[in-house]
VOGU-3710 file (C-alpha; in Angstrom, 3 decimals, decimal comma):
1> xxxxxxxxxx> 137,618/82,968/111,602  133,872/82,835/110,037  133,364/85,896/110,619  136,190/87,446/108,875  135,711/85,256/106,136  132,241/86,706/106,198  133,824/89,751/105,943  136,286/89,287/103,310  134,774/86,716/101,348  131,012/87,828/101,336
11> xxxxxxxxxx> 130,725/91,287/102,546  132,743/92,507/99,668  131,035/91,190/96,693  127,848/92,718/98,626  128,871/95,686/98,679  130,644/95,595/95,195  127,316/94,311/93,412  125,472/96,801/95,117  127,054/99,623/93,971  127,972/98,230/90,782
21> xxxxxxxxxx> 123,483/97,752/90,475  123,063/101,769/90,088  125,776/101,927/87,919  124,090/99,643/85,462  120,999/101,692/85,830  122,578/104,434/84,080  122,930/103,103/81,123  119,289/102,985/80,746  116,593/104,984/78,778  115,569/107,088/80,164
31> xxxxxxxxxx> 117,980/107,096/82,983  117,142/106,926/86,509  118,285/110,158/88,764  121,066/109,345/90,876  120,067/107,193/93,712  121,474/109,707/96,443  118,517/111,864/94,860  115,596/109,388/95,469  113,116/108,785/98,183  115,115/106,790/101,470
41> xxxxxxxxxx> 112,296/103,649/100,803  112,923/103,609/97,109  117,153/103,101/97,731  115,758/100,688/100,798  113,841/98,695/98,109  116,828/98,347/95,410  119,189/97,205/97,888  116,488/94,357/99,330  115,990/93,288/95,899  119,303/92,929/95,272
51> xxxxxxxxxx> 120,371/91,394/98,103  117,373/88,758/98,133  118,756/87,797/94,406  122,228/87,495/95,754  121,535/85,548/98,418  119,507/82,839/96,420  122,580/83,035/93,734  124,911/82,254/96,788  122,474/79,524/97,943  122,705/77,743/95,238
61> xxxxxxxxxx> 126,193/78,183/93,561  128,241/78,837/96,969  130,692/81,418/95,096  130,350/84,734/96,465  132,043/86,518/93,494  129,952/84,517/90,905  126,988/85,151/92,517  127,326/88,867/92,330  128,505/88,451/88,400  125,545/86,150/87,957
71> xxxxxxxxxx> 123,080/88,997/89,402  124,655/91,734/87,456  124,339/89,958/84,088  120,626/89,424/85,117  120,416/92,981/85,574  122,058/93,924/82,638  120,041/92,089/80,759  116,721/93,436/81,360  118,639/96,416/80,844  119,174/95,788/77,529
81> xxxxxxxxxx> 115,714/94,551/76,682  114,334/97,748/78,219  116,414/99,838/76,203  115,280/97,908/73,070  111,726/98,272/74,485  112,242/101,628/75,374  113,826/102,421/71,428  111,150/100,218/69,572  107,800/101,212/71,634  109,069/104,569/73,363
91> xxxxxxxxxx> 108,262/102,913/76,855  110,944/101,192/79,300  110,541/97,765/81,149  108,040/97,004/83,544  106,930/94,431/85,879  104,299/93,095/83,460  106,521/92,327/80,880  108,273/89,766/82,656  105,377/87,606/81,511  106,684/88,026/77,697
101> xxxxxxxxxx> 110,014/86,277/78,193  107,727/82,485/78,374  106,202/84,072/74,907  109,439/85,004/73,123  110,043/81,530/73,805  107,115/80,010/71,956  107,037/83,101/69,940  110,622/84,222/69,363  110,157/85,980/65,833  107,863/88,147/67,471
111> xxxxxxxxxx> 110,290/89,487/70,301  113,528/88,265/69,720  114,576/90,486/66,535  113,991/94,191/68,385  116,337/93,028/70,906  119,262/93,453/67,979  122,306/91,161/67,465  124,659/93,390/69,412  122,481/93,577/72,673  122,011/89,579/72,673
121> xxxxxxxxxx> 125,847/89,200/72,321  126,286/91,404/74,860  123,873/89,823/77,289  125,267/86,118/76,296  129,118/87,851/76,734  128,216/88,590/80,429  126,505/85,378/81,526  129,412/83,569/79,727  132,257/85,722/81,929  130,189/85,272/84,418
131> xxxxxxxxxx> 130,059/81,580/84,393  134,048/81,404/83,065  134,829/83,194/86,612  132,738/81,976/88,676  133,729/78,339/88,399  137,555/78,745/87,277  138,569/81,337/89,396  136,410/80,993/92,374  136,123/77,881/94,776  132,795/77,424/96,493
141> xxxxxxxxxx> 132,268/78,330/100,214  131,963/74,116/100,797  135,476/73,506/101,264  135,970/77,236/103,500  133,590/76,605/106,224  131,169/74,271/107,857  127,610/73,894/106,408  126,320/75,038/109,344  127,965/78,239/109,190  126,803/78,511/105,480
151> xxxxxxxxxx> 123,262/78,105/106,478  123,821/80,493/109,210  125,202/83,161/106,737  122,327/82,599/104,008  119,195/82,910/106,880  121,085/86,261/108,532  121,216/87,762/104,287  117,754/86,652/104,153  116,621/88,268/107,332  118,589/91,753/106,455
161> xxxxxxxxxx> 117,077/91,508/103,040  113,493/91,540/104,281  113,924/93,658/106,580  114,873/96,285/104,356  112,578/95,394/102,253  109,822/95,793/104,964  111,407/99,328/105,729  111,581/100,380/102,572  107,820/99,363/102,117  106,119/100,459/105,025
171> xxxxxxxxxx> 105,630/103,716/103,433  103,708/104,087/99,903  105,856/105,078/97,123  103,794/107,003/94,877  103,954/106,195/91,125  101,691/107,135/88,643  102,038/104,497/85,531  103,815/106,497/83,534  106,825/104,059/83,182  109,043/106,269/82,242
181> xxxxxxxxxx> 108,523/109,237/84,891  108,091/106,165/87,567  111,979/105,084/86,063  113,582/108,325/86,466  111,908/109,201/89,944  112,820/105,538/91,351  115,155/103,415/89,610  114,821/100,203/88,197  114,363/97,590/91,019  111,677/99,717/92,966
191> xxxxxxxxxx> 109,852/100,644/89,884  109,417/97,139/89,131  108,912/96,088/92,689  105,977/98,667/92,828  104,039/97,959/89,684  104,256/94,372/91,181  103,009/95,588/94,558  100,138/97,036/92,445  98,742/94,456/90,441  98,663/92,520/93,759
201> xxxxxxxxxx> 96,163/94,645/95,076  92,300/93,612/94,343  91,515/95,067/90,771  89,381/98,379/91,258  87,652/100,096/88,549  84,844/102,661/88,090  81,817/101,540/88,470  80,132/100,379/84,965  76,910/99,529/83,975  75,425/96,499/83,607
211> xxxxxxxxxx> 73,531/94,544/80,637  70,103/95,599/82,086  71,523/99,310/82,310  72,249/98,844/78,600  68,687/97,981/77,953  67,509/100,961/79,963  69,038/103,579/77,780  67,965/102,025/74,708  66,041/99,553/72,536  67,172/97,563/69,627
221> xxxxxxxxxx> 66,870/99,319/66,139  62,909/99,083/64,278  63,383/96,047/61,502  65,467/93,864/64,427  69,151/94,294/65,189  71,833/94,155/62,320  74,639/91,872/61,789  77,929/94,119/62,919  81,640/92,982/62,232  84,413/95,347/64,059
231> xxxxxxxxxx> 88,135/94,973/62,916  90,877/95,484/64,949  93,146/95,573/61,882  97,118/95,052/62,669  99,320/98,319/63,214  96,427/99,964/60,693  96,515/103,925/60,043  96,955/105,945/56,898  100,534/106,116/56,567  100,433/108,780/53,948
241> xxxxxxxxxx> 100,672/111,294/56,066  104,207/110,239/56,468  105,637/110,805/53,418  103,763/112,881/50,150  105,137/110,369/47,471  102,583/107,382/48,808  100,123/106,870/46,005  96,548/107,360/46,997  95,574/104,390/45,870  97,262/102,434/48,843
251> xxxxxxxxxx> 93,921/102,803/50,753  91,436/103,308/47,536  88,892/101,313/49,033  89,390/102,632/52,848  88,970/105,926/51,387  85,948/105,023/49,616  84,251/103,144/52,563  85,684/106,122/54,451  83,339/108,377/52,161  80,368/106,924/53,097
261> xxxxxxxxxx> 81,010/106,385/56,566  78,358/107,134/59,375  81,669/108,341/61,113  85,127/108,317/60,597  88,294/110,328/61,616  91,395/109,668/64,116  91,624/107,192/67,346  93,768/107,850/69,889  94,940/104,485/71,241  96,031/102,794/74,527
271> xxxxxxxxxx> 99,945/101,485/72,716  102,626/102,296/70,363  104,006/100,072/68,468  103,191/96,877/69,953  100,920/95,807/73,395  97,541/95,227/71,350  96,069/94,015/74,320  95,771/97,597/75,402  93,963/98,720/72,458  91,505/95,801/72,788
281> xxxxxxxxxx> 90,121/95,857/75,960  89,388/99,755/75,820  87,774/99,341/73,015  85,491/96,544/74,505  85,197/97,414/77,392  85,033/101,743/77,265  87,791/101,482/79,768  90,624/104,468/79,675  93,688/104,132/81,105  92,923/106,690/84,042
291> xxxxxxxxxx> 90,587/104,298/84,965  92,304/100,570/84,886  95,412/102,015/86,701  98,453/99,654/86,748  96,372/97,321/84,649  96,719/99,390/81,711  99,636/97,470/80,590  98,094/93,887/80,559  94,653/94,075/81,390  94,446/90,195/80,313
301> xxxxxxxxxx> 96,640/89,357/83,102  94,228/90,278/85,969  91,568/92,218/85,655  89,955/90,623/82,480  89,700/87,709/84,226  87,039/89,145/86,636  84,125/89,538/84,082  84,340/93,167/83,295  80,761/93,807/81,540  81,851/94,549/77,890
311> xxxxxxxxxx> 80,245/95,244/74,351  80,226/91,680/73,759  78,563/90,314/76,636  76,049/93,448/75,842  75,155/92,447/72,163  75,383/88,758/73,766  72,285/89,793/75,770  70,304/91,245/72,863  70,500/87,683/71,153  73,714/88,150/69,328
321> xxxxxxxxxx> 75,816/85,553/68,701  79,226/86,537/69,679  82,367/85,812/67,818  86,047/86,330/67,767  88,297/85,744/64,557  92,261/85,621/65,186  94,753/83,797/62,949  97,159/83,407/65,304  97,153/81,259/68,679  94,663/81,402/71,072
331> xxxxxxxxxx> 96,632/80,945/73,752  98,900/84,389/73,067  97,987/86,843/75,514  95,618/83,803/76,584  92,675/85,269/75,525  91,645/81,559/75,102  90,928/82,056/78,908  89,625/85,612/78,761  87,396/86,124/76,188  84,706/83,451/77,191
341> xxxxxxxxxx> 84,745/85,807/80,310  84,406/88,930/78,199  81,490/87,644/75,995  82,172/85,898/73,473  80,374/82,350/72,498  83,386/81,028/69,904  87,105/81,963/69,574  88,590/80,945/65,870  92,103/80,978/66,315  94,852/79,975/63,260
351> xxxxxxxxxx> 93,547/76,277/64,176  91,090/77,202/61,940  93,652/78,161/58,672  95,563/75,439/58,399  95,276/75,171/54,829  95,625/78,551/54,120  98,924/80,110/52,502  100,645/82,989/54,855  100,928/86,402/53,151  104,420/86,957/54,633
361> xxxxxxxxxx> 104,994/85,231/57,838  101,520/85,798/58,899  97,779/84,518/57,743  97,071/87,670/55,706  94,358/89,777/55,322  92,446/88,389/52,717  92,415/84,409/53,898  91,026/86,323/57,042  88,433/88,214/54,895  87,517/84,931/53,097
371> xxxxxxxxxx> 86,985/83,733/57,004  84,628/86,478/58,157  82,777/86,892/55,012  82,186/82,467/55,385  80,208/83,113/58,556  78,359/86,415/57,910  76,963/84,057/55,081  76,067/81,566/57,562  74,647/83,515/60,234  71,257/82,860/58,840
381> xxxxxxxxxx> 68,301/84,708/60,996  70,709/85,452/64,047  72,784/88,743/64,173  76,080/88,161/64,793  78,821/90,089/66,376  82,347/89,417/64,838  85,349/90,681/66,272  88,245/90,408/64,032  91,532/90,920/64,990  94,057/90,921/61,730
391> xxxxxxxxxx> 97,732/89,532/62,214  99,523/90,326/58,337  101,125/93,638/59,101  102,381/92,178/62,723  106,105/93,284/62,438  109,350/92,632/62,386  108,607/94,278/58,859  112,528/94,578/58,624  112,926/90,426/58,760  110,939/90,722/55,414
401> xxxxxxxxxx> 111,950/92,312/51,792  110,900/94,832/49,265  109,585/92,902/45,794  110,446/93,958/42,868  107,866/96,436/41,901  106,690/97,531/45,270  108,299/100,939/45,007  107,273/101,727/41,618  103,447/100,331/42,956  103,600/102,241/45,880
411> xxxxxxxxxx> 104,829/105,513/45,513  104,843/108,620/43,015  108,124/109,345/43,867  110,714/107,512/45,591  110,945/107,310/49,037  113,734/108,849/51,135  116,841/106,044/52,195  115,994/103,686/55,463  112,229/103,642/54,358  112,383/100,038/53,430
421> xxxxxxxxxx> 110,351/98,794/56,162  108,008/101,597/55,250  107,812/99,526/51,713  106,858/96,397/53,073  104,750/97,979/55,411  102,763/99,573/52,714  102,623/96,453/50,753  100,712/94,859/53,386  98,372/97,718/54,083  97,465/97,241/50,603
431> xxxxxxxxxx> 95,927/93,839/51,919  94,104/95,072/54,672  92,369/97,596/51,776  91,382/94,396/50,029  89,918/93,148/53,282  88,055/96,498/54,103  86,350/96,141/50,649  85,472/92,638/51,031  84,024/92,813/54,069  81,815/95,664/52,760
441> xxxxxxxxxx> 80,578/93,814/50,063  79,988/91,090/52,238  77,707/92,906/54,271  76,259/94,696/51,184  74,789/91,783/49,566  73,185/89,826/53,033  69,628/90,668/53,612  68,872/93,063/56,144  70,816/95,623/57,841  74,896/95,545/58,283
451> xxxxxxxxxx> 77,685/97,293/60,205  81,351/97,567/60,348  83,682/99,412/62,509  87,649/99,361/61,439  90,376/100,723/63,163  93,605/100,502/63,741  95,472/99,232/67,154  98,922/100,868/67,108  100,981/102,426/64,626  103,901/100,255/63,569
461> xxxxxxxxxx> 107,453/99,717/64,970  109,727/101,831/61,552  111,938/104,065/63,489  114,255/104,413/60,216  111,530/105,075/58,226  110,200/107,900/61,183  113,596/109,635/61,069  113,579/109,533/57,066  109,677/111,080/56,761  108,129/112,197/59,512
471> xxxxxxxxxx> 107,131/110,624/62,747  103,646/109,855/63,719  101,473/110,954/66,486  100,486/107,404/67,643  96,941/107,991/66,557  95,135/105,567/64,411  92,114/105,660/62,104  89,067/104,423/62,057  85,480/104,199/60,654  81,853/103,814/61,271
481> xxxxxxxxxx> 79,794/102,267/58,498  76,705/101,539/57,705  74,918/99,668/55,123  72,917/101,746/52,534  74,754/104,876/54,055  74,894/107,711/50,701  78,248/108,954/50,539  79,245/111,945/52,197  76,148/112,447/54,477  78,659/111,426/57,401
491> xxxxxxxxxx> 80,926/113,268/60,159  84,106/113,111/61,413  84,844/112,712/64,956  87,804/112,302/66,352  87,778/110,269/69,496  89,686/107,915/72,334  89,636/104,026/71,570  87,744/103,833/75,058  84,750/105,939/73,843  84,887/104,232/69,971
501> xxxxxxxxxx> 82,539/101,208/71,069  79,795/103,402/73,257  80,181/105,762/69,233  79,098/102,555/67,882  76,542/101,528/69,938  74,798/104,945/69,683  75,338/105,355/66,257  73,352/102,128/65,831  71,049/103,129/68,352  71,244/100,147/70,748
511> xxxxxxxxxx> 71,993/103,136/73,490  70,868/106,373/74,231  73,711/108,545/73,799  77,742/108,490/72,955  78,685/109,696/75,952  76,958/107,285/78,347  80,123/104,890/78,385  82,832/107,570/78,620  80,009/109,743/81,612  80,042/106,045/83,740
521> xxxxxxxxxx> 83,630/105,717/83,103  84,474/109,075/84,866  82,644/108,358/87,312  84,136/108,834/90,626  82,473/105,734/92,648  85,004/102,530/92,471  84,015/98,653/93,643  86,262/96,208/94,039  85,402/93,147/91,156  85,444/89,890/92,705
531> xxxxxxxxxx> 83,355/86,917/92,660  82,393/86,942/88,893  79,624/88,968/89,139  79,137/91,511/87,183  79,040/95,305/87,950  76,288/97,493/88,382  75,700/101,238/87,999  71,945/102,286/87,765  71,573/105,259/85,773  69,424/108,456/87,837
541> x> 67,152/109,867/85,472
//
């Protein structure tokens, strides 16, 4: 009698949710091939998963039925937040981004509003049904068979689970962190499931020099070494290549900072849209994406966290004192644990602007200005190394609205319908010009010799405004200046984010040449990281 009920009570939902699980995935972006198409260990690995989450469902709400709703709304959740994802930042869900649902908790205007109205009603329509069902329609397994037998049933699903799990494991399924080729080839369960297998493994990297390396290949500048503020300004590049009709004069002072620029031209960053994290640690630590492998998503999460050498810790060891400026928490992204680890000897976080009124619904750019410019001014004989990372043009721009006379302020000629984001956008960017010019004055009138490096992280999330003008490359902008520098004596280069801070370095001569960095970062010899030390490359002359 157990066993039929086995058969008719559980075996059927089973094999129901199952199938019901690849349907879902077709309603993805990009969709999956057909899972008759994939690898045998990749269909081995989605029906484990599934299983394994139906079986703790069933373990702890004893309705069959419900439990196999219950997983299917979980699935078609994250399907819905990948498609958002995937719409918003052209890039599906991965395993790393599990981590985000805690911060859309604590942090819900910054997630929450590119997941759309419909898609949350739909997700809160299929938990509710399944819910409704489940407990109105369905009795639990209690009162159809001995608790024994229920036990029984749960530790045989468990042991089928993991053992398909272990076959469909055994073998290496190759993916190449490119979420969405890594989607399409394997589905949504395995390409999570792999990306997690992944990041388990001990974080390998190229082999990159150490401080004493650093010192080898160069010497600190005749007259001692100069103060140097970078700026990792929010979703930052010159959006008038969008649209003709933006007035020149939205970047007036970037353009003429720009002028005199040791360097400037485009960056080609590690994100789109959002993920600043990505940005961020290439730029510290001259690590490309070929090189951090599945880490390239969250770096912070990991392999930060094993003292990867970077330009802070560098300039730390040529008697800089090493700071960090965010107006935001320190806790997001928890660089409040990574960045002593990185370098850095102070981390002012938005504890540190409580006073100050919010341009928008962020600490804008000028209140962060004011805050840089404060300790340049009290750096006194030591150089200092700020590292500024700007929040004001942090979307959702379309939770805010155009002013009254930001269209006629902004543009020549008005802008096509759907570019109000694109408004706002510009409004702010307007802000970070103010800071750019600030922070140059700043520098101009301490004694001695100054430095400051701006660029952008990621081009902003305005996919109205992209199909109204024209739709960016991804690339950002950035600039090299230098106190004293005459005007037009400068180059452009463009370059990767991961090669931007070795630029720097060389351009100030505190290393040999600009393509030391990138030349160790290609190198082909990996080491593990572990046990906080730091690595070592020694350069053959």
């Amino acid at each position: 009698m157990v066993d039929d009920m086995v058969l008719t009570v559980v075996a059927l939902p089973i094999f129901a949710g199952t199938g019901l699980s690849f349907v879902l995935e077709q309603w993805m972006q990009p969709r999956p091939i057909s899972f008759w198409r994939r690898p045998g260990a990749a269909f081995a690995i989605h029906v484990a998963l599934w299983l394994l989450v139906f079986t703790v469902e069933l373990a702890v709400f004893r309705r069959p039925w419900f439990a196999m709703a219950n997983v299917l709304a979980l699935q078609l959740f994250v399907v819905l937040v990948s498609n958002a994802k995937f719409h918003s930042l052209r890039e599906p869900f991965i395993y790393q981004d599990f981590e985000y649902f805690s911060d859309a908790l604590k942090h819900p205007r910054l997630y929450l509003p590119f997941l759309g109205v419909v898609r949350a009603v739909i997700a809160l329509a299929g938990f509710g049904l399944a819910f409704y069902a489940g407990f109105t329609l369905e009795s639990s397994l209690s009162a159809r068979m001995p608790v024994l037998d229920f036990l029984g049933m749960l530790a045989a699903l468990t042991v089928a689970g993991l053992a398909l799990l272990w076959c469909g494991a055994r073998g290496t399924l190759q993916v190449i962190f490119a979420p969405e080729t890594d989607l399409r080839q394997l589905g949504l369960l395995t390409s999570l499931w792999r990306y997690a297998q992944e990041e388990r493994k001990p974080a390998c990297v190229p082999c990159l020099p150490s401080v004493q390396d650093f010192k080898q290949l160069g010497q600190a500048p005749l007259g001692g070494v100069p103060h140097l503020v970078v700026v990792q300004s929010e979703s930052f590049f010159d959006a008038r290549r969008l649209f003709p009709g933006i007035r020149s004069q939205v970047l007036q002072a970037f353009d003429a900072v720009k002028a005199s620029a040791v360097c400037q031209g485009q960056v080609e960053v590690a994100a789109w849209g959002a993920n600043t994290v990505r940005t961020e640690f290439a730029f510290l630590s001259g690590l490309g994406p070929a090189s951090l492998g599945v880490h390239r998503f969250n770096p912070y999460r990991k392999l930060a966290r094993t003292g990867v050498p970077t330009m802070a810790s560098f300039l730390r060891s040529l008697g800089y004192r090493t700071v960090c400026v965010h107006p935001y928490f320190a806790s997001f992204y928890t660089r409040d644990e990574v960045f002593p680890l990185l370098g850095f000897d102070e981390f002012i976080d938005i504890e540190n602007f409580k006073n100050v009124e919010k341009t928008g619904p962020y600490i804008g750019d000028v209140a962060l200005a004011e805050k840089v410019c404060a300790l340049l001014q009290k750096s006194s004989n030591q150089p200092i190394f700020v590292f500024v990372i700007s929040m004001e043009n942090h979307g959702p721009l379309h939770l805010e609205k155009v002013q009254g006379d930001d269209v006629e302020r902004l543009y020549s000629k008005p802008p096509p319908e759907g570019c109000d984001d694109l408004t706002i956008y510009l409004r702010h960017l307007g802000q970070a010009d103010r800071m750019v010019a600030m922070l140059r004055d700043q520098l101009d009138a301490l004694p001695g010799d100054g430095w400051l490096c701006w660029f952008g992280d990621h081009v902003p999330i305005m996919p109205k405004a992209y199909a109204a003008t024209a739709v960016p490359d991804g690339k950002t902008d950035y600039l090299i200046w230098r106190k004293g520098n005459a005007p037009d004596m400068g180059s452009r280069l463009d370059v990767k984010i991961e090669d931007l801070g070795g630029l720097l370095l060389q351009k100030m001569g505190l290393i040999s040449s600009a393509d030391t960095v990138s030349a160790l970062a290609e190198d082909e010899e990996v080491r593990a990281i572990g046990d906080g030390g730091i690595l070592k490359h020694f350069i053959a002359n």
